[in-house]
C-alpha positions in Angstrom: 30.0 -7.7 -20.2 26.0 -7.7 -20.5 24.6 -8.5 -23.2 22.9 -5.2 -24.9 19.9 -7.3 -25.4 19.1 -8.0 -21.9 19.6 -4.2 -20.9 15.6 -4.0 -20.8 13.5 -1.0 -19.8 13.3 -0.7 -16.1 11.2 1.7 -14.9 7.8 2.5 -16.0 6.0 3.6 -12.8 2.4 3.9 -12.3 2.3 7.7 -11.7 1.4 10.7 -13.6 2.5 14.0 -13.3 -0.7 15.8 -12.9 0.4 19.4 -14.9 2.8 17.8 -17.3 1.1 14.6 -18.0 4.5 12.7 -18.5 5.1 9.5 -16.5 6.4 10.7 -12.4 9.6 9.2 -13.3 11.0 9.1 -16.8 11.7 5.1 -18.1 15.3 3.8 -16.6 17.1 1.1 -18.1 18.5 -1.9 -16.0 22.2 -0.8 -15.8 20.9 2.7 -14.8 18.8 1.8 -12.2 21.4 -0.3 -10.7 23.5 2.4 -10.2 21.1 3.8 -8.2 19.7 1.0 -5.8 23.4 0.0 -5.6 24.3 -1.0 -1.5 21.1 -0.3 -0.3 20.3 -2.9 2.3 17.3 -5.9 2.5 15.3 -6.6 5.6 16.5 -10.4 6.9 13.6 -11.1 8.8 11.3 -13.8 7.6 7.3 -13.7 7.6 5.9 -15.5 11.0 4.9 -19.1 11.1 3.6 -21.3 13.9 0.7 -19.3 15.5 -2.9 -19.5 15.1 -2.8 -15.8 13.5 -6.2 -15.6 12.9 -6.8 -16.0 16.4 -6.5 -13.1 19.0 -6.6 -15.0 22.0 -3.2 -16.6 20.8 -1.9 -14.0 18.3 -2.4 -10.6 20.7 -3.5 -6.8 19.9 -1.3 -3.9 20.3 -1.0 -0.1 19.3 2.3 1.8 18.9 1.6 5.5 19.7 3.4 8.7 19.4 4.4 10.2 22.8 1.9 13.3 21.9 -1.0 11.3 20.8 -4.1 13.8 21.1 -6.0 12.1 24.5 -9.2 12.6 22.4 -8.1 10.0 19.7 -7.2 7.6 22.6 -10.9 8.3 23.9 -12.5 7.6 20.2 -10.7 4.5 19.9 -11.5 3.3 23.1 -14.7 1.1 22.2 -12.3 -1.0 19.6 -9.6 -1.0 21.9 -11.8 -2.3 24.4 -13.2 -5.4 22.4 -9.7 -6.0 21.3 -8.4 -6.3 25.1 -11.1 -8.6 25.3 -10.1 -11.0 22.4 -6.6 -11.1 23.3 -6.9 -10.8 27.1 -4.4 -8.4 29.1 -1.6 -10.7 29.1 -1.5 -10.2 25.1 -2.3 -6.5 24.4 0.5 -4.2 24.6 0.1 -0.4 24.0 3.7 1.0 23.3 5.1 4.6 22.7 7.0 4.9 20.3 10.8 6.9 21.0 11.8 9.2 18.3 14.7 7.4 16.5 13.8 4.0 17.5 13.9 1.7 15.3 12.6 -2.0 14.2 15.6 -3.9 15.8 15.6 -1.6 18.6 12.4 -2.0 19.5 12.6 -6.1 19.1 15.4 -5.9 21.3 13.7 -3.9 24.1 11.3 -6.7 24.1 13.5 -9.8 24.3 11.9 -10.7 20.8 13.9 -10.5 18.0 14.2 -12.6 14.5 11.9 -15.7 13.8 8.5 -16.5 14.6 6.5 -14.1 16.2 6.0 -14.9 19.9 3.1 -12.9 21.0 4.0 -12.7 24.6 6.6 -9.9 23.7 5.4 -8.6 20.5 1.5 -9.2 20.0 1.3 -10.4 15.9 -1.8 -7.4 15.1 0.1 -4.0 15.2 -1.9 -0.9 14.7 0.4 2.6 14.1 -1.9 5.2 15.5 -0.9 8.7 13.7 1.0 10.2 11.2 4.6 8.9 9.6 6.0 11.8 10.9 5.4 10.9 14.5 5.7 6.9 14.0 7.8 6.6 10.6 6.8 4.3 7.5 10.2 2.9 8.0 9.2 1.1 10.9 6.0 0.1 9.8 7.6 -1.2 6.8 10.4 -3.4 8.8 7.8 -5.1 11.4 5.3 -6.0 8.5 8.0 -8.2 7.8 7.2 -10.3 11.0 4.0 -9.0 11.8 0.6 -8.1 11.0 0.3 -4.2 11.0 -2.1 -1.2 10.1 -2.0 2.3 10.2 -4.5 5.0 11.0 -4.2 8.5 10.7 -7.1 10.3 10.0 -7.7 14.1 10.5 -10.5 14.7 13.5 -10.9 12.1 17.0 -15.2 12.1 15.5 -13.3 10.6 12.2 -11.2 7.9 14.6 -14.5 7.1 16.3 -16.5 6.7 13.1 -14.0 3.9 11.9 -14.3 2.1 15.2 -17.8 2.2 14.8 -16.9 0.6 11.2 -14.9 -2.1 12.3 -17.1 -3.2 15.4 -20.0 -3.3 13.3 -18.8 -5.2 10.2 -17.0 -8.0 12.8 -20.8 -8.0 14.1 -22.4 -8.9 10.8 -24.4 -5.5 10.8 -23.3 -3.9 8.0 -23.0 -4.8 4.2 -24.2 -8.0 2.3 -22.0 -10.2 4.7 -23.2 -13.3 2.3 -23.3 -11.9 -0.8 -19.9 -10.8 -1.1 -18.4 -9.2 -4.3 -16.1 -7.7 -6.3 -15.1 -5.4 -9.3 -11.7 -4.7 -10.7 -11.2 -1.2 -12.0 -8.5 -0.3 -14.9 -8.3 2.2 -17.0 -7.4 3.1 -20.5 -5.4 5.9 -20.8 -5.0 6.0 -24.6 -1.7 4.2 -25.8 0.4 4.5 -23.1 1.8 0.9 -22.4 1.7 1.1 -18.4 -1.9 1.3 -18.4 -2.3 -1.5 -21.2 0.6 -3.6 -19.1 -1.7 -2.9 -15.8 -5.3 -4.2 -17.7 -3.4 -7.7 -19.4 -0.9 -8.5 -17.0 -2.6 -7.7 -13.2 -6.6 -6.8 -14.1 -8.0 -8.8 -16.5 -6.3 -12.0 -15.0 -7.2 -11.3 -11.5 -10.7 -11.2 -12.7 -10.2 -14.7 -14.8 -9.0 -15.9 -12.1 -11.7 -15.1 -9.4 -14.8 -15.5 -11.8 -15.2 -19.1 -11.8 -15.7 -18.6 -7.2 -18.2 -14.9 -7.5 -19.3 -15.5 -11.1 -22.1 -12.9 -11.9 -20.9 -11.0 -8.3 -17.8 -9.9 -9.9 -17.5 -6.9 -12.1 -14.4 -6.1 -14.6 -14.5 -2.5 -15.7 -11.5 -2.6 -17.9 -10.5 0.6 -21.0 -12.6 3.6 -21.4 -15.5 2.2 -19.4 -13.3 2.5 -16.5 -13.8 6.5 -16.2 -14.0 8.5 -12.7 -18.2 8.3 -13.2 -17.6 4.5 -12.8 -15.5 4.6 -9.4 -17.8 6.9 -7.8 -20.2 4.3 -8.8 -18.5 1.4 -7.5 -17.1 3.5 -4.3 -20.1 3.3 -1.5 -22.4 0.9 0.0 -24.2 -0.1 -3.0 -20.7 -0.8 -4.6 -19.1 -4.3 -4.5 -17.2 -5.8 -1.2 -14.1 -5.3 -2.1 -12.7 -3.1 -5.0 -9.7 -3.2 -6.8 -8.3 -0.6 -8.7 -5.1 -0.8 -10.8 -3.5 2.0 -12.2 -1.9 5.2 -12.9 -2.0 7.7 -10.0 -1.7 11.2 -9.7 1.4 13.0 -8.3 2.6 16.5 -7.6 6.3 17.6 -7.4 7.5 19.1 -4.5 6.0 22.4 -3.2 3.2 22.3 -5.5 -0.3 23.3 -3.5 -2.6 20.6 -2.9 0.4 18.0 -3.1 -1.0 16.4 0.1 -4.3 16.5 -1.2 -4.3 14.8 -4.5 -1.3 12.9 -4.5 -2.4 9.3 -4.7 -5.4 10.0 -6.5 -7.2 8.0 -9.4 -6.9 8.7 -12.7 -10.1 7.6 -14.6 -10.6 7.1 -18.4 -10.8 9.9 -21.1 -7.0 11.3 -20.7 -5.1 10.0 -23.1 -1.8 9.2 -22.5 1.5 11.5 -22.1 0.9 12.9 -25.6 -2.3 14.4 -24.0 -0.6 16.6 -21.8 -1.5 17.2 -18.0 -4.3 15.5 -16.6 -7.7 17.3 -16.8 -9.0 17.5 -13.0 -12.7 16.1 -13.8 -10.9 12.6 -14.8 -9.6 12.5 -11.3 -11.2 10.8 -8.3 -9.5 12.8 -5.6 -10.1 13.0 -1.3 -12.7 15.8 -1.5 -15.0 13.3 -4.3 -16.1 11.1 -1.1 -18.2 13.6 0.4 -20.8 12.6 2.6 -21.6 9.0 0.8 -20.8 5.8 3.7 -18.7 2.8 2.5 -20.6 0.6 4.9 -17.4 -1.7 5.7 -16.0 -1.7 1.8 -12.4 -2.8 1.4 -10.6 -0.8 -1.4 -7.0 -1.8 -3.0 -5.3 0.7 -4.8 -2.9 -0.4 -7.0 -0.2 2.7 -7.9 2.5 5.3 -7.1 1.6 6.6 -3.5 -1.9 5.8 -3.3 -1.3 4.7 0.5 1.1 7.9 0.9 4.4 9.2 0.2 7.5 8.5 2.2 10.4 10.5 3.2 12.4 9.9 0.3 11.7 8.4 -2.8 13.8 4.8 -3.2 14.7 5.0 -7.0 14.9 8.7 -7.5 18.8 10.4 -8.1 19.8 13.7 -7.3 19.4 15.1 -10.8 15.6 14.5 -9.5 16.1 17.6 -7.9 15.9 19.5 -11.2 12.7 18.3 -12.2 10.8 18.6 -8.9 11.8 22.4 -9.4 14.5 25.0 -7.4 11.9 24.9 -4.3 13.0 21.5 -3.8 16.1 21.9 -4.3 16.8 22.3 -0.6 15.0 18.4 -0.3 17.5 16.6 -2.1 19.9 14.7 -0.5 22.9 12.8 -1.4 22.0 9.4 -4.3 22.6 6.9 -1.2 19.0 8.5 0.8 17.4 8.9 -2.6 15.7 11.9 -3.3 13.5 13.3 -0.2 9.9 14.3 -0.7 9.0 16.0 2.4 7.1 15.7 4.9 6.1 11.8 4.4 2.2 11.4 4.6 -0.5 9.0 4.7 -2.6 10.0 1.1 -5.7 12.1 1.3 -8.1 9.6 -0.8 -7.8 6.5 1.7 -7.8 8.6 5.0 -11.1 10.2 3.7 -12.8 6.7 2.6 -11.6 5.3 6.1 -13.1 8.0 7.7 -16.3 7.3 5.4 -16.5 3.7 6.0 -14.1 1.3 4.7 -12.9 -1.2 6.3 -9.6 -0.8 5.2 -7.6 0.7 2.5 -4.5 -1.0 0.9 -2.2 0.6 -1.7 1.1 1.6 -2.3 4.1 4.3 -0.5 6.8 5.0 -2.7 6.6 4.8 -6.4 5.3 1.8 -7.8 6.7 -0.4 -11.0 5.2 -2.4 -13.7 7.6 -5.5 -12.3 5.3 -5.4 -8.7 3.1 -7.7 -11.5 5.1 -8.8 -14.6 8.3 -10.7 -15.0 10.7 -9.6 -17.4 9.9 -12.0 -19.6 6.5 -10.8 -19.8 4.9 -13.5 -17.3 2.0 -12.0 -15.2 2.9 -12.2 -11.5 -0.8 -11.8 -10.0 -0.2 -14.5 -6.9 -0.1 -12.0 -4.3 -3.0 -10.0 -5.4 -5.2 -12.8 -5.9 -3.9 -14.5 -2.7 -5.2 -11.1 -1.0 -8.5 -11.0 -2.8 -9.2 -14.4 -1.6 -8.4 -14.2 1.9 -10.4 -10.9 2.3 -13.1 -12.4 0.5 -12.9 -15.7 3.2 -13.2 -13.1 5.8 -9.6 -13.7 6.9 -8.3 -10.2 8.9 -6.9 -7.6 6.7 -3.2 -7.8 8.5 -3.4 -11.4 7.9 -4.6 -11.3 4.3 -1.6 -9.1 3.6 1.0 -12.0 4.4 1.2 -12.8 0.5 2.9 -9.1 0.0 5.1 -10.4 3.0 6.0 -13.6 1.7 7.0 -12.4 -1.5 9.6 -9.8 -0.6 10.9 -12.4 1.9 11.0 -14.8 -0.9 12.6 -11.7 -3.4 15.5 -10.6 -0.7 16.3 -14.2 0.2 17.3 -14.5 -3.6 18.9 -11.4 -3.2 21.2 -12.2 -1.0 22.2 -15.6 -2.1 23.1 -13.6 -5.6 26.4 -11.4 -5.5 24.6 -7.9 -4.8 27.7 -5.8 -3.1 29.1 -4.8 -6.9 27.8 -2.2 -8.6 27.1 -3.3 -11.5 24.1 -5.9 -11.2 23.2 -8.9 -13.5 20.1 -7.7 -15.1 17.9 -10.5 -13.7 18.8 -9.1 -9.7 17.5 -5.9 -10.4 14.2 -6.9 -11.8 13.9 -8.9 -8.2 15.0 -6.1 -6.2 12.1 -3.9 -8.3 10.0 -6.5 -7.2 11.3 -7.2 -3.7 10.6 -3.4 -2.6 7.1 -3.5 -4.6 6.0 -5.9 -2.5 7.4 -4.4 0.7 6.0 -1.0 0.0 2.5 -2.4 0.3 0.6 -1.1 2.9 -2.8 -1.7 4.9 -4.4 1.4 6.3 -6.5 0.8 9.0 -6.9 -2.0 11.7 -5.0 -5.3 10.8 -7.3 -7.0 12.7 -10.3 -5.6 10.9 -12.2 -8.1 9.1 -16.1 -9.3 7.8 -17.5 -12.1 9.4 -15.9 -15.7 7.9 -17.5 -16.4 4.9 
């Protein structure tokens, strides 16, 4: 029998509800969540070692494709797949379509490749997902990150594809940015008492930045509390903004059917709202898609720490079919049974990052699915900030983005390989297993928009 004491507070996601101002998902304790993630299964498949994965030559370049990619996106793309080919020569590009159903194992199989280190001459280690999750799903995106180095792009015009080929040719050729003076600002809010965002400045932002000072010093910039307000990312968002900016957080979210949900899901809530008490969250706090405008991000990379802020799947992985009353009777018909979770459809990339991609970023790395405190803080209170800062550092190096994101990899493989050495089949998990699980799919539900292969010149 568990002790009562160590049935802790679970779940309190990093998502607002944008017209009721309550938290996306209402607090779970351990033994209730575990009900819910009972039986649902972990990826085997360990990180790659062994290859020079910075390398192109050795690692390879390849692009999975839905069968009805739109010939003008192929023709926008075509000046970065063409230096690509070159790096990697023919013998290690691959350009593959991908089959409806297909998935991760299948696809490995089809190639002779399958578990282990990543041999390039079937699978190339850079993966770029052209188009929307839709067309090539987040499920598979999700299961070769585990192996390999992979990106997404879906953006909404072929000019807006071309534009971001332009982006990454030019930053990889030292022509845009301060390439030597690179910096960084970490961005968290204060949304009045509301412990998530007071958990999200002590335990992931203001350590990051301790822990990064002592390499930027006066080039980093922590705007933590009521300072951190939506005037102050629209001032750090552009090409006089720093290198690489970090922003942890609350997001906004929609329920189902609500217009604009594709829109502004994902978005960032600045200072000045003031917690749940406050009711729903004012619009001019929010940094949403349509903010960007015309401004250019000259090569920026932004992380967005929070529920969705890289999009939102097909179904949510800790949500219960009782969700279905609180998304509303339009959704009713979206629910499916507790074992799929509830589904929020159709899956999409989020509007904010596809618009700063389109803009100029580099890349854009957050979050699909909804997004726990645990992704950064033990249960005993102990900040868990290794992967981020791993990630900060390796961008900062001028390591490629796919490759920067291996600490998010290592971490679930780390998380799932204690997972299955612990007794997970019952349903009613030890306390401590469903904190790692938490974690475990945190890390996994990290995401890089844009080209893995994308990076600034070494540093």
């Amino acid at each position: 029998m568990k002790s009562p004491a160590r049935d802790l507070p679970t779940g309190r996601c990093l998502a607002v509800d944008a017209e009721s101002g309550d938290y996306a998902f209402a607090p779970m304790t351990a033994s209730a969540l575990a009900r819910r993630i009972a039986g649902r299964p972990l990826s085997r498949r360990p990180v790659a070692y062994g290859i020079a994965a910075g390398d192109l030559a050795e690692a390879g370049w390849g692009m999975i494709v839905p069968h009805d990619l739109d010939p003008h996106i192929d023709e926008a793309l075509a000046p970065l797949v063409g230096r690509r080919r070159e790096e990697t020569g023919d013998a290690l590009y691959r350009r593959l379509v991908h089959i409806p159903g297909r998935r991760a194992g299948d696809l490995l199989a089809s190639l002779r490749a399958g578990p282990g280190r990543v041999d390039p001459r079937r699978l190339p280690y850079y993966l770029l997902f052209v188009g929307d999750p839709e067309s090539v799903p987040y499920g598979l995106q999700h299961d070769l990150a585990m192996q390999h180095a992979v990106g997404r792009l879906d953006l909404a015009t072929p000019d807006e594809y071309a534009a971001y080929a332009s982006t990454v040719l030019a930053a990889e050729d030292a022509a845009i940015r301060r390439i030597d003076e690179r910096s960084m600002a970490v961005f968290a809010p204060r949304h009045g008492d509301d412990p998530v965002s007071r958990v999200c400045r002590d335990d992931l932002a203001r350590p990051l930045a301790d822990a990064l000072r002592p390499r930027l010093g006066d080039r980093l910039e922590a705007i933590v509390g009521d300072p951190a307000d939506r005037d102050c990312f629209d001032r750090l968002l552009g090409a006089e903004g720093p290198s690489l900016l970090v922003g942890v957080g609350h997001a906004l979210t929609l329920r189902l059917g609500r217009p604009g949900r594709s829109e502004r899901q994902g978005a960032v809530i600045g200072a000045g709202w003031g917690g749940q008490q406050a009711g729903p969250v004012p619009r001019a706090l929010c940094f949403e898609a349509e903010d960007v405008g015309a401004r250019r991000l000259e090569g920026q990379i932004v992380v967005l720490v929070g529920c969705f802020t890289a999009g939102t799947p097909r179904g949510d992985s800790y949500a219960a079919p009782e969700a279905a009353e609180s998304f509303g009777d339009e959704a009713t018909q979206g629910v499916r049974a507790l074992g799929e979770g509830a589904v929020l459809d159709p899956p999409f990339v989020a509007a904010l990052p596809r618009r700063l991609l389109a803009a100029g970023a580099l890349g854009v790395i957050g979050h699909v699915d909804t997004a726990f405190e645990h992704g950064f803080r033990w249960p005993e209170g102990e900040p868990q900030i290794g992967a981020f800062r791993e990630l900060a550092e390796a961008l900062l190096d001028g390591r490629r983005t796919g490759l920067a994101m291996e600490a998010f990899g290592q971490r679930a493989l780390h998380l799932g390989q204690q997972l299955l050495e612990a007794t997970i089949g019952r349903g009613d998990r030890a306390v401590d297993e469903i904190y790692r699980w938490i974690a475990y799919h945190d890390a996994r539900s990290y995401v890089l928009l844009g080209d893995p292969a994308a990076r600034w010149p070494r540093g």
